[in-house]
N, C-alpha and C positions, 0 to 999 in steps of 0.2 A: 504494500500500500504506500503511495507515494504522494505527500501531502503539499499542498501549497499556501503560503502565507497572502491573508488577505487582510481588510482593516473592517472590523464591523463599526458602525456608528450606529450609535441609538441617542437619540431623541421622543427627550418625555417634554407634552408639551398641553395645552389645550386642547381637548377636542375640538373646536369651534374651527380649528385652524386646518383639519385634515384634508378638505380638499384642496383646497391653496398649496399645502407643502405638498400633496400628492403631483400636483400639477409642477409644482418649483424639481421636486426631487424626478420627474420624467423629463423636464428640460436641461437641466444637470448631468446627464448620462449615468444615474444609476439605473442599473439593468432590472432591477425591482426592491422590493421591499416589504416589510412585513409590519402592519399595523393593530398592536392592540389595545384593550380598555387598559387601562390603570388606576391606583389609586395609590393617597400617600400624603404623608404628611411631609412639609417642607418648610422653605422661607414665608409660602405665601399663605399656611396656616394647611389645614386637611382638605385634600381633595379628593370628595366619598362620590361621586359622578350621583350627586341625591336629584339632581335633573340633567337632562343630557347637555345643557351649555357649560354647563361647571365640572363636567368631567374632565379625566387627563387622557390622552394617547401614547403610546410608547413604539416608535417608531423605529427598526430596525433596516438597515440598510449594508451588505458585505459588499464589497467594493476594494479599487483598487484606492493607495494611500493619496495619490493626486484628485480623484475625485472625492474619497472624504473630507480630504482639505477644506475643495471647491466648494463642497454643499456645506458646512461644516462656516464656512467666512460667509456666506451667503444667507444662511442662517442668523446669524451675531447681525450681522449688520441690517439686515431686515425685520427681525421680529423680537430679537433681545431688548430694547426699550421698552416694549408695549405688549409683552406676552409673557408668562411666568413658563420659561422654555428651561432646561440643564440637558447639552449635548454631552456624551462622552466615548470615546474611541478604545478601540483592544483589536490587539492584534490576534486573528483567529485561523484556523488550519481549515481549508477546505481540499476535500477529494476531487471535484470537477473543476477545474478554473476557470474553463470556458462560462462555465457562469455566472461568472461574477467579474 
């Protein structure tokens, strides 16, 4: 079995915000990604999704390390002011590379 280094990025963020970044992260050339509910307490106090605007999303993306960058400063600069967002990156081993 011969493995390859990739960068996963996840972002936990507003739900509110999922199709916009769904639309941001397919113009950025990630190849896909994986979105689901979350919940949790943080700086901006607990986020129990008690109605669907105030829930969190946690969005995963494997990708190479130039495009996590890309979507990763794309992020910061677009939605960090004005959205209670926390990106963070790990390098992970994938089997296929073509897909990612």
């Amino acid at each position: 079995m011969h493995s390859h280094t990739r960068t996963l990025l996840t972002v936990v963020t507003e739900a509110v915000l999922e199709g916009t970044l769904a639309r941001d992260l397919d113009r950025l050339n990630a190849h896909g990604y994986t979105i689901t509910d979350a919940r949790g307490r943080g700086s901006r106090g607990v986020r129990d999704a008690g109605w669907e605007a105030s829930g969190n999303i946690r969005i995963e993306v494997v990708c190479d390390k130039a495009t996590a960058d890309a979507i990763a400063a794309h992020l910061q600069e677009h939605y960090y002011d004005d959205y209670a967002m926390i990106l963070f990156m790990s390098d992970v081993a994938v089997l296929r590379r073509e897909k990612f």
